[in-house]
Backbone atoms as SQL, in Angstrom:
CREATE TABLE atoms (id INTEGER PRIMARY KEY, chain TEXT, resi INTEGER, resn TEXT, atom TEXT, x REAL, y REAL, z REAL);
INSERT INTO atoms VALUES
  (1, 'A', 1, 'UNK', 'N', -10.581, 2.044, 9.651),
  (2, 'A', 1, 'UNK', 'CA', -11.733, 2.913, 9.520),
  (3, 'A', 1, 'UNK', 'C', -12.543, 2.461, 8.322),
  (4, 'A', 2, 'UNK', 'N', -13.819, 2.007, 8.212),
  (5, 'A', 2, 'UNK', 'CA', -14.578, 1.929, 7.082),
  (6, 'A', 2, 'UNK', 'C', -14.816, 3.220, 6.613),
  (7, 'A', 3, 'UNK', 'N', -14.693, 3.113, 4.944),
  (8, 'A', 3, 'UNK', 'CA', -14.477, 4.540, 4.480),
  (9, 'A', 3, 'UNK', 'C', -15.805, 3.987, 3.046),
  (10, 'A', 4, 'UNK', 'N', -17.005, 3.272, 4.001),
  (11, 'A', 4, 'UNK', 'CA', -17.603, 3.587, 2.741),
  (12, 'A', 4, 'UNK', 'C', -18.764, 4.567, 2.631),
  (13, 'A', 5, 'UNK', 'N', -19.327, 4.805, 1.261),
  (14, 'A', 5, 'UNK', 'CA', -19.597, 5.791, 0.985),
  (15, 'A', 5, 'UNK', 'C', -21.194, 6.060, 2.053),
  (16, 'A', 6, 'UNK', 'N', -21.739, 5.218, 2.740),
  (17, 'A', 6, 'UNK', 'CA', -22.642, 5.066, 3.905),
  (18, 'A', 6, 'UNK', 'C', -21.934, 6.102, 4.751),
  (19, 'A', 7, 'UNK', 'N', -20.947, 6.296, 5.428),
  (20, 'A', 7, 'UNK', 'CA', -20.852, 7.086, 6.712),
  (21, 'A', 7, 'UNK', 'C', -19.434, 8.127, 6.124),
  (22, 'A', 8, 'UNK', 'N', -19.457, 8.284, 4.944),
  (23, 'A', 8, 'UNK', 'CA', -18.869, 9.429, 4.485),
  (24, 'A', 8, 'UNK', 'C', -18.544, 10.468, 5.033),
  (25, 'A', 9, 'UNK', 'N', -19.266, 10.974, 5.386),
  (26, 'A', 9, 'UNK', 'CA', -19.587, 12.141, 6.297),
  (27, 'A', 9, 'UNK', 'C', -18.191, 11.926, 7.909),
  (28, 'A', 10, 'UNK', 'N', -18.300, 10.916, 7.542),
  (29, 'A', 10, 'UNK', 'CA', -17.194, 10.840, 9.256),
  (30, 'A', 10, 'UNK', 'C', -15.448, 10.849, 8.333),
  (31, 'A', 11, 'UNK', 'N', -15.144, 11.323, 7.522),
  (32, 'A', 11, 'UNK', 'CA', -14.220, 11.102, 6.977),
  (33, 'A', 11, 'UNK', 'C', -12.964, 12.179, 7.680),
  (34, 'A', 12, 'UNK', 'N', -11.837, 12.377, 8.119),
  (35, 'A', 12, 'UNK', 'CA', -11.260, 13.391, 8.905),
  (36, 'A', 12, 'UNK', 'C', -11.063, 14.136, 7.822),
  (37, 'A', 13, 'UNK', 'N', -11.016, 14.068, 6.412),
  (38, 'A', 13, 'UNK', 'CA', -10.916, 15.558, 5.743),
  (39, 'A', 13, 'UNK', 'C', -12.081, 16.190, 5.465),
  (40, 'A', 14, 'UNK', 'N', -13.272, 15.740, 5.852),
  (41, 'A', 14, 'UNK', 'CA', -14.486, 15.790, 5.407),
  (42, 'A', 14, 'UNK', 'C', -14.738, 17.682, 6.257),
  (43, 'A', 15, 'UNK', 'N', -14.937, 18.419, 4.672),
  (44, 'A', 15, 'UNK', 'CA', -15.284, 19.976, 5.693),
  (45, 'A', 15, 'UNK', 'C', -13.867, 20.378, 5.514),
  (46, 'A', 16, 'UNK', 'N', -13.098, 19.855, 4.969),
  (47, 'A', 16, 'UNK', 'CA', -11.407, 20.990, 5.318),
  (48, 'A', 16, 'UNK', 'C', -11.096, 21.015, 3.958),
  (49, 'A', 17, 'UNK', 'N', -10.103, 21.716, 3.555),
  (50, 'A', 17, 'UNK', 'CA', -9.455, 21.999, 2.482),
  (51, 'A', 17, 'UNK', 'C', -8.963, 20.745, 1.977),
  (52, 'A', 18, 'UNK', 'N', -8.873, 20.242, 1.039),
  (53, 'A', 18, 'UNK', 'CA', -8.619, 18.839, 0.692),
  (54, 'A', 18, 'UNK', 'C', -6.765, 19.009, 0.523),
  (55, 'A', 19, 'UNK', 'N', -6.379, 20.291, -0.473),
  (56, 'A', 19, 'UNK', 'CA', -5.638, 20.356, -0.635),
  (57, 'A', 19, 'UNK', 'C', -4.295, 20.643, 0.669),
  (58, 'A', 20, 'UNK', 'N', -5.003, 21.469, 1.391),
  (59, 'A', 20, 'UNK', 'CA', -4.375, 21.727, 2.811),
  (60, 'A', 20, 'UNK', 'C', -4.586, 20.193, 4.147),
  (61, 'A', 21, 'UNK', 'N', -5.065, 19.535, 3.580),
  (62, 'A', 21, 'UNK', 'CA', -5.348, 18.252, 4.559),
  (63, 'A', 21, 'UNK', 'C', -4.049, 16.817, 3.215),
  (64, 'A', 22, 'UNK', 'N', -4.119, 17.278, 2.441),
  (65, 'A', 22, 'UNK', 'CA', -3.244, 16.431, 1.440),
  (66, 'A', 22, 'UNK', 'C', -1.708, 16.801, 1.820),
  (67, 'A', 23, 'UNK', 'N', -1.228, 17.984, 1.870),
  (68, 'A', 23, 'UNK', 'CA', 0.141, 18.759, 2.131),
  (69, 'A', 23, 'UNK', 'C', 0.553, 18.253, 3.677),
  (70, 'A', 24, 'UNK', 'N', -0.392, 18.305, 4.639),
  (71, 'A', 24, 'UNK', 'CA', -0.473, 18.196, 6.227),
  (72, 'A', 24, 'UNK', 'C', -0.192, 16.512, 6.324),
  (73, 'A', 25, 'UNK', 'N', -0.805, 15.616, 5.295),
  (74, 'A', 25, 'UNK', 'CA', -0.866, 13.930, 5.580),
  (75, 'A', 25, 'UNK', 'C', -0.548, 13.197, 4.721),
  (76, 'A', 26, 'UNK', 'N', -0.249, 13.798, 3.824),
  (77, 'A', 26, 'UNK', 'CA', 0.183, 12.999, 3.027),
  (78, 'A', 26, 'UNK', 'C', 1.736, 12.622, 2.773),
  (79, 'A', 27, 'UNK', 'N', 1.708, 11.169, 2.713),
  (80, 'A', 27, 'UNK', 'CA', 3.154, 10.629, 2.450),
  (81, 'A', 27, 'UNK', 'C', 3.563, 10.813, 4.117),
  (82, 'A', 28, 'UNK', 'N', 3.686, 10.361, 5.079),
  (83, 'A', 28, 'UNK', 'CA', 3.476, 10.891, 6.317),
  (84, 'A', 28, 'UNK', 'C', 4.154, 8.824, 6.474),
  (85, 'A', 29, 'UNK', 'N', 5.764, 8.953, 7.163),
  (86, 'A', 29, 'UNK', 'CA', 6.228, 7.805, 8.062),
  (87, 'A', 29, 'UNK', 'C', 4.838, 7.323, 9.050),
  (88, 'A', 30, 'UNK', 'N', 4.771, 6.039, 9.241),
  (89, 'A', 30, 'UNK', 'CA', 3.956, 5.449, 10.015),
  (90, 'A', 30, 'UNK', 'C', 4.708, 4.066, 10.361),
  (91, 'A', 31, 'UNK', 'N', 3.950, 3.629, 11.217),
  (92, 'A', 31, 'UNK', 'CA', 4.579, 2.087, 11.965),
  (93, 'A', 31, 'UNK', 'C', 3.277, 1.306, 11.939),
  (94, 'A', 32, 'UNK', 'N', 3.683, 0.086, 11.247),
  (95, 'A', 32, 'UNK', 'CA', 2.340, -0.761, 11.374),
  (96, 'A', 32, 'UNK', 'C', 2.984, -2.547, 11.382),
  (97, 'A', 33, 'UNK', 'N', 2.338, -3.486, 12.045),
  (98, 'A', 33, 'UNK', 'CA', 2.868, -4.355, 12.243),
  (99, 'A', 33, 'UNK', 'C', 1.791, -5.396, 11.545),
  (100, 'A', 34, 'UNK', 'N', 2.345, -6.363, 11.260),
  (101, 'A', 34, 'UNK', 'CA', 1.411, -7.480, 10.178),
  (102, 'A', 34, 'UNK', 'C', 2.080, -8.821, 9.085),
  (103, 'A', 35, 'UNK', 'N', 1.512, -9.136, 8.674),
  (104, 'A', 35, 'UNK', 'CA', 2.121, -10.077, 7.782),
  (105, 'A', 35, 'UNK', 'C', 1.825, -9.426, 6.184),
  (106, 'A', 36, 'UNK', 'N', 3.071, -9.400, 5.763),
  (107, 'A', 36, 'UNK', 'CA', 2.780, -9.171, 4.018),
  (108, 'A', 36, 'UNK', 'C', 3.121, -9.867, 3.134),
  (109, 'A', 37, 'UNK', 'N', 1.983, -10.051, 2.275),
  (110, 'A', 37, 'UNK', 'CA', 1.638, -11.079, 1.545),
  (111, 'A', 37, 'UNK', 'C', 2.172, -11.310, 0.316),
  (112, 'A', 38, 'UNK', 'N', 3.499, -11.601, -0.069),
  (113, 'A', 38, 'UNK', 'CA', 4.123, -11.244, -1.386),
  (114, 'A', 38, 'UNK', 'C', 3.539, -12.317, -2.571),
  (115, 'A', 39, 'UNK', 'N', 3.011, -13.313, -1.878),
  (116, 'A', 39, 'UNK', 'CA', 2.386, -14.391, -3.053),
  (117, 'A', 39, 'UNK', 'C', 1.552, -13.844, -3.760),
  (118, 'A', 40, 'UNK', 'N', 0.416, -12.485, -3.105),
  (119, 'A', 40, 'UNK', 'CA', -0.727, -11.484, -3.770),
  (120, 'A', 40, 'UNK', 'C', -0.236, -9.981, -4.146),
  (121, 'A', 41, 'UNK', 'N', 1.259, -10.287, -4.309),
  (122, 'A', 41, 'UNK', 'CA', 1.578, -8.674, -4.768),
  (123, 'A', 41, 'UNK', 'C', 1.240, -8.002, -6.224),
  (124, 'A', 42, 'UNK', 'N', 0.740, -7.528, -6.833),
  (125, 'A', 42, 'UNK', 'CA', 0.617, -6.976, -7.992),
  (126, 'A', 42, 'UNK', 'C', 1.498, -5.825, -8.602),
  (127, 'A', 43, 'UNK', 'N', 2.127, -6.205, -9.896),
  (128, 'A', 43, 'UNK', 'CA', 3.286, -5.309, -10.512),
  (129, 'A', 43, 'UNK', 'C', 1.765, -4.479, -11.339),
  (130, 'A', 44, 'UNK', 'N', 2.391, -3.158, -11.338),
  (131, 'A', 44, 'UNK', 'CA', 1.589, -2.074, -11.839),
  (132, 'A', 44, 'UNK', 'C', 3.106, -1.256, -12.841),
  (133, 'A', 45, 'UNK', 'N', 2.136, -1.424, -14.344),
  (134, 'A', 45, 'UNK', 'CA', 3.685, -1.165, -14.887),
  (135, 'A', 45, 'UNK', 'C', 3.126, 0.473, -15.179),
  (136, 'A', 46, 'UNK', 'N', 4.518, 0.755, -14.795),
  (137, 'A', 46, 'UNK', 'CA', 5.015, 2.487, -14.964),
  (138, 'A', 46, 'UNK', 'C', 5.983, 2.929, -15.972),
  (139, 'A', 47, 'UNK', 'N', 6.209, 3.779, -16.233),
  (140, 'A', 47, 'UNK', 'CA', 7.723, 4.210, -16.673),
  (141, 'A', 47, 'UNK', 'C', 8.014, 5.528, -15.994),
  (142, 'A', 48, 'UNK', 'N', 9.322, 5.604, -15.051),
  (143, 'A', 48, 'UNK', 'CA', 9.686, 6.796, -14.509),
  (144, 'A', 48, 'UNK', 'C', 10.951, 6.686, -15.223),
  (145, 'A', 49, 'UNK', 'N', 11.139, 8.780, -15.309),
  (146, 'A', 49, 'UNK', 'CA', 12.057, 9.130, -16.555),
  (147, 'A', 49, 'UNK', 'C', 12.419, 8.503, -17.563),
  (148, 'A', 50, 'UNK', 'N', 11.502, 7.929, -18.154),
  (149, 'A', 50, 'UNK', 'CA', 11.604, 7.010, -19.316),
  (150, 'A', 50, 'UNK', 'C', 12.190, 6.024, -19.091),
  (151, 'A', 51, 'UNK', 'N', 12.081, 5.303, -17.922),
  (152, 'A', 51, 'UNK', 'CA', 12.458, 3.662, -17.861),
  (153, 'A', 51, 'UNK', 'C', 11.347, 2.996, -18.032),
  (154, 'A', 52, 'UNK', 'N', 11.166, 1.868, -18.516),
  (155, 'A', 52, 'UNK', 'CA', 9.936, 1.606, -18.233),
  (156, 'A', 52, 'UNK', 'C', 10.242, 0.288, -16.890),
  (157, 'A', 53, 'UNK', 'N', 9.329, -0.228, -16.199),
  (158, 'A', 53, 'UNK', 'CA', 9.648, -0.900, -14.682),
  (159, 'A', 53, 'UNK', 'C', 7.902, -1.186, -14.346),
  (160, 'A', 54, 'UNK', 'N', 7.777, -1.090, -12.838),
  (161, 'A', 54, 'UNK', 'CA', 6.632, -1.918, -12.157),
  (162, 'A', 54, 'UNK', 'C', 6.501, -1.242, -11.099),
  (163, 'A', 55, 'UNK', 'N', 5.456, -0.767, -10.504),
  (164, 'A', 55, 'UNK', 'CA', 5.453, 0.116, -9.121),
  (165, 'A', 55, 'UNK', 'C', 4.521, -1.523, -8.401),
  (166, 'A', 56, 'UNK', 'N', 5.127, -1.980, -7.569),
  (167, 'A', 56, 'UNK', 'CA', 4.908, -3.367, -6.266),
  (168, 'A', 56, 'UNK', 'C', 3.981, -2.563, -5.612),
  (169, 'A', 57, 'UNK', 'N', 2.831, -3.495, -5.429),
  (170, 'A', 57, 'UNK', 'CA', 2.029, -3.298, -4.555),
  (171, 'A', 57, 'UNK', 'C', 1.617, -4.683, -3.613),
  (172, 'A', 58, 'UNK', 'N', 1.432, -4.695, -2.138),
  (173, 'A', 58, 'UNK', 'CA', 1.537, -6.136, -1.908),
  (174, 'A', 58, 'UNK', 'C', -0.023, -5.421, -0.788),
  (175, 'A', 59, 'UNK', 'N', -0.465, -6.498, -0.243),
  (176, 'A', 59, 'UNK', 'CA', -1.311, -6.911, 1.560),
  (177, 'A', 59, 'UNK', 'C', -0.878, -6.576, 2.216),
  (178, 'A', 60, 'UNK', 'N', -0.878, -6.125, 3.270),
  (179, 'A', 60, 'UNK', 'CA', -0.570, -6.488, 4.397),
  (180, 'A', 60, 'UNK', 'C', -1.541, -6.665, 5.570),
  (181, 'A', 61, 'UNK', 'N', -1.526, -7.791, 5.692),
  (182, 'A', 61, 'UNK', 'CA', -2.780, -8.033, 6.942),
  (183, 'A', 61, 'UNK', 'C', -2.043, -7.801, 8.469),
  (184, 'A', 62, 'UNK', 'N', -3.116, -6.760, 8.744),
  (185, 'A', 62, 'UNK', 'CA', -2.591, -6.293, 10.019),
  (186, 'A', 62, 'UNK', 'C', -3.572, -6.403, 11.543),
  (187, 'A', 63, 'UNK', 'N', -4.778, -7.411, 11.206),
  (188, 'A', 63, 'UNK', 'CA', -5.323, -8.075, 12.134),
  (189, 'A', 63, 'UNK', 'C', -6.691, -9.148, 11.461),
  (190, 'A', 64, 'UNK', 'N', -7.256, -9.888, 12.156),
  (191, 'A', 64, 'UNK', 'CA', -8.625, -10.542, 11.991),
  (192, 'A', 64, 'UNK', 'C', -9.672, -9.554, 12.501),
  (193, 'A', 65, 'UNK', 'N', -10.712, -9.905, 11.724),
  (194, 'A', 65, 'UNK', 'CA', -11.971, -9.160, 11.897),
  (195, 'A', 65, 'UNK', 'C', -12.825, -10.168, 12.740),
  (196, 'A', 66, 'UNK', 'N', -14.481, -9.762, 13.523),
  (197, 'A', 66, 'UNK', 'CA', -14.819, -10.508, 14.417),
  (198, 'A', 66, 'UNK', 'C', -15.274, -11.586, 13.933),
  (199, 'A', 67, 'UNK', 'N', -15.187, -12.019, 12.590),
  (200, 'A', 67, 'UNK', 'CA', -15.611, -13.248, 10.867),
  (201, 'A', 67, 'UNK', 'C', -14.308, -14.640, 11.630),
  (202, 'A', 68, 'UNK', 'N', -13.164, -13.706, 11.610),
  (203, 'A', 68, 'UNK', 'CA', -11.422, -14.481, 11.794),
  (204, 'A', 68, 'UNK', 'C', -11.171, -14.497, 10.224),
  (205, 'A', 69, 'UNK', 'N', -11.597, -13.522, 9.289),
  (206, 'A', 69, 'UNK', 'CA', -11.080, -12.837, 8.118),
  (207, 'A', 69, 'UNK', 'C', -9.957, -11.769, 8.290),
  (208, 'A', 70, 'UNK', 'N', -8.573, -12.111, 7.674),
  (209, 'A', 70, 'UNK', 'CA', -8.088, -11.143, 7.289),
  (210, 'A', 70, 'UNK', 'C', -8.166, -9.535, 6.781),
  (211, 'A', 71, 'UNK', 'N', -7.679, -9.024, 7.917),
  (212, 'A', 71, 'UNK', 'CA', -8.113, -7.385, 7.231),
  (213, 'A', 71, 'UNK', 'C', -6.599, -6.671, 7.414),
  (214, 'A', 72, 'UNK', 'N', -6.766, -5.584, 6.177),
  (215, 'A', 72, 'UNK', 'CA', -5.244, -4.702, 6.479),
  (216, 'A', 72, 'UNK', 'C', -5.227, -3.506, 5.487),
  (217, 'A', 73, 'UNK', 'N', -3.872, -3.351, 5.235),
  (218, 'A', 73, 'UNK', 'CA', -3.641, -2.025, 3.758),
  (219, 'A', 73, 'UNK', 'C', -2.934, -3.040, 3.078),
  (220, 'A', 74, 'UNK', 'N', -2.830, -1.914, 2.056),
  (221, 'A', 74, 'UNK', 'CA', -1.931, -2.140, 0.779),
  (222, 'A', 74, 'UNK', 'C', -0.872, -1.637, 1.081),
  (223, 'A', 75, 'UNK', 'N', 0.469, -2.159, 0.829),
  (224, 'A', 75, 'UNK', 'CA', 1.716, -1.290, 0.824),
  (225, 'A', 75, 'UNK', 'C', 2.121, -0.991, -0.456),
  (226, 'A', 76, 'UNK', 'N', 2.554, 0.172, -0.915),
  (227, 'A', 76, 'UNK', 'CA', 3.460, 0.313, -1.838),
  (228, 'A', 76, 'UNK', 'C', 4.596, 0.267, -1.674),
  (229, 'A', 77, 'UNK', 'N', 5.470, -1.117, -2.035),
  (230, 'A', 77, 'UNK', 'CA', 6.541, -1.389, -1.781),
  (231, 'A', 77, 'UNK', 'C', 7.848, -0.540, -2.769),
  (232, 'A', 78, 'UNK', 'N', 7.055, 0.089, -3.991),
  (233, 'A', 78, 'UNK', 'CA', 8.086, 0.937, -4.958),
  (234, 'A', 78, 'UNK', 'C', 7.994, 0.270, -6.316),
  (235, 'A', 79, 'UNK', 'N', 9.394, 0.944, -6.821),
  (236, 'A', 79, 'UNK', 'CA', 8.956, 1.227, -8.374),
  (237, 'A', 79, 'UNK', 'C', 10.560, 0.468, -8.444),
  (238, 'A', 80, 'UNK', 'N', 10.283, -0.819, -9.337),
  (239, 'A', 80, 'UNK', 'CA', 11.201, -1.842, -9.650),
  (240, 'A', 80, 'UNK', 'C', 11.695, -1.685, -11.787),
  (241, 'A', 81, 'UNK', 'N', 12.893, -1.462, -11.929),
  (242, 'A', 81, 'UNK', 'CA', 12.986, -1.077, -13.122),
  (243, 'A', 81, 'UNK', 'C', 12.330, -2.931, -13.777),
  (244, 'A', 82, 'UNK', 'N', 12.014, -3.041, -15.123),
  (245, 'A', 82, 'UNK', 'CA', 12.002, -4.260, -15.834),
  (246, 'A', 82, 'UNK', 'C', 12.375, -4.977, -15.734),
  (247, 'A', 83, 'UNK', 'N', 13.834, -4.939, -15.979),
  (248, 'A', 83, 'UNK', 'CA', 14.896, -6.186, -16.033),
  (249, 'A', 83, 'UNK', 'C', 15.151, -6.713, -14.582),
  (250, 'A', 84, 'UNK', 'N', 14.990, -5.871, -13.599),
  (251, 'A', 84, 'UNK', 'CA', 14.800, -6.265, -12.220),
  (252, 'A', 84, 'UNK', 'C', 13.275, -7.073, -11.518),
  (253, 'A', 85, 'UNK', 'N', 12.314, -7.342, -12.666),
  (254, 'A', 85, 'UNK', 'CA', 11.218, -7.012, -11.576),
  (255, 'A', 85, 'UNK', 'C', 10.939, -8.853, -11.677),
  (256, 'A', 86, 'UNK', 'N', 11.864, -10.078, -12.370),
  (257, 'A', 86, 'UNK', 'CA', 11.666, -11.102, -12.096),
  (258, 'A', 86, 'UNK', 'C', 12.729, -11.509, -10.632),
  (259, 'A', 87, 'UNK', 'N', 13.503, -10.716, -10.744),
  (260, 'A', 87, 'UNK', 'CA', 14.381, -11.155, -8.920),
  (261, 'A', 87, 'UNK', 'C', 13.323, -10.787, -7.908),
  (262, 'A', 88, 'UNK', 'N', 13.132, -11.972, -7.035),
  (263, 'A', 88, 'UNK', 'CA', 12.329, -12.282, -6.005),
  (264, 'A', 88, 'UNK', 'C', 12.961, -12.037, -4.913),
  (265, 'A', 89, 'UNK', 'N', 13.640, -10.835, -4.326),
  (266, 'A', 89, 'UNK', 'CA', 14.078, -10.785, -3.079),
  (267, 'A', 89, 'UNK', 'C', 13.483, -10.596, -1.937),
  (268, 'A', 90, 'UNK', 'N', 12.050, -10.532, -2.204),
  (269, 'A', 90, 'UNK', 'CA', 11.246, -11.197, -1.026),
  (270, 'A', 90, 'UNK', 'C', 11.359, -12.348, -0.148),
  (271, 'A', 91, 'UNK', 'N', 11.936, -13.631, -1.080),
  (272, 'A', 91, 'UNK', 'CA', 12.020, -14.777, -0.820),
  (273, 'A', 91, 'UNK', 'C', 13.614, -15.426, -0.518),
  (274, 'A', 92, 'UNK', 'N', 14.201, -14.274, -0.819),
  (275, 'A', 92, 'UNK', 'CA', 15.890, -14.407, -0.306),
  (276, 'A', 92, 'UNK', 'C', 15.743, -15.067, 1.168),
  (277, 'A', 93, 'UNK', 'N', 16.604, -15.808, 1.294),
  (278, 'A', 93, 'UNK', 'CA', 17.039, -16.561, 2.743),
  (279, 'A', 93, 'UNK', 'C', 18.194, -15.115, 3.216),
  (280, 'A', 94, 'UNK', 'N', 18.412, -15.067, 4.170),
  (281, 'A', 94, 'UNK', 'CA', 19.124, -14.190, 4.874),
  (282, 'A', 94, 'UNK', 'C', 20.114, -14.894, 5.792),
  (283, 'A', 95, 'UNK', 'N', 21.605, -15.679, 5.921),
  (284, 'A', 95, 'UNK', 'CA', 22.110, -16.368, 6.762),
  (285, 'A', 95, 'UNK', 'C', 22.846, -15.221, 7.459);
């Protein structure tokens, strides 16, 4: 869905309670299929309960546009403590 600020107006919370449309969708299981891009992931540093760590954010391209440009979301893959966040188990082989 293009969500820019041009056709705003078509937004599905657009007119409802934000807070009652946040409780109803938010954080909500989904299925999406694509390639994710761990070479463009970005560590976003956090500290939960006083650890300090990295909340992973990666791509995921989940089709071509009518260009044959990559288009998709962001995943938040989670919140990696410090001392963990140089292991690359993205790139683990799996035998």
């Amino acid at each position: 869905m293009d969500i820019t600020p041009k056709n705003g107006s078509d937004f599905p919370w657009t007119g409802q309670d934000t807070g009652k449309f946040e409780q109803e969708w938010n954080m909500k299981p989904v299925a999406v299929q694509g390639v994710l891009d761990v070479r463009n992931q970005v560590e976003v540093a956090k500290y939960v309960n006083g650890e300090r760590g990295v909340e992973v954010v990666a791509p995921m391209y989940t089709h071509l546009n009518k260009e044959g440009k990559p288009c998709g979301i962001l995943v938040n893959r989670g919140w990696m403590p410090h001392d963990l966040k140089r292991n690359r188990w993205d790139h683990a082989t799996v035998q």
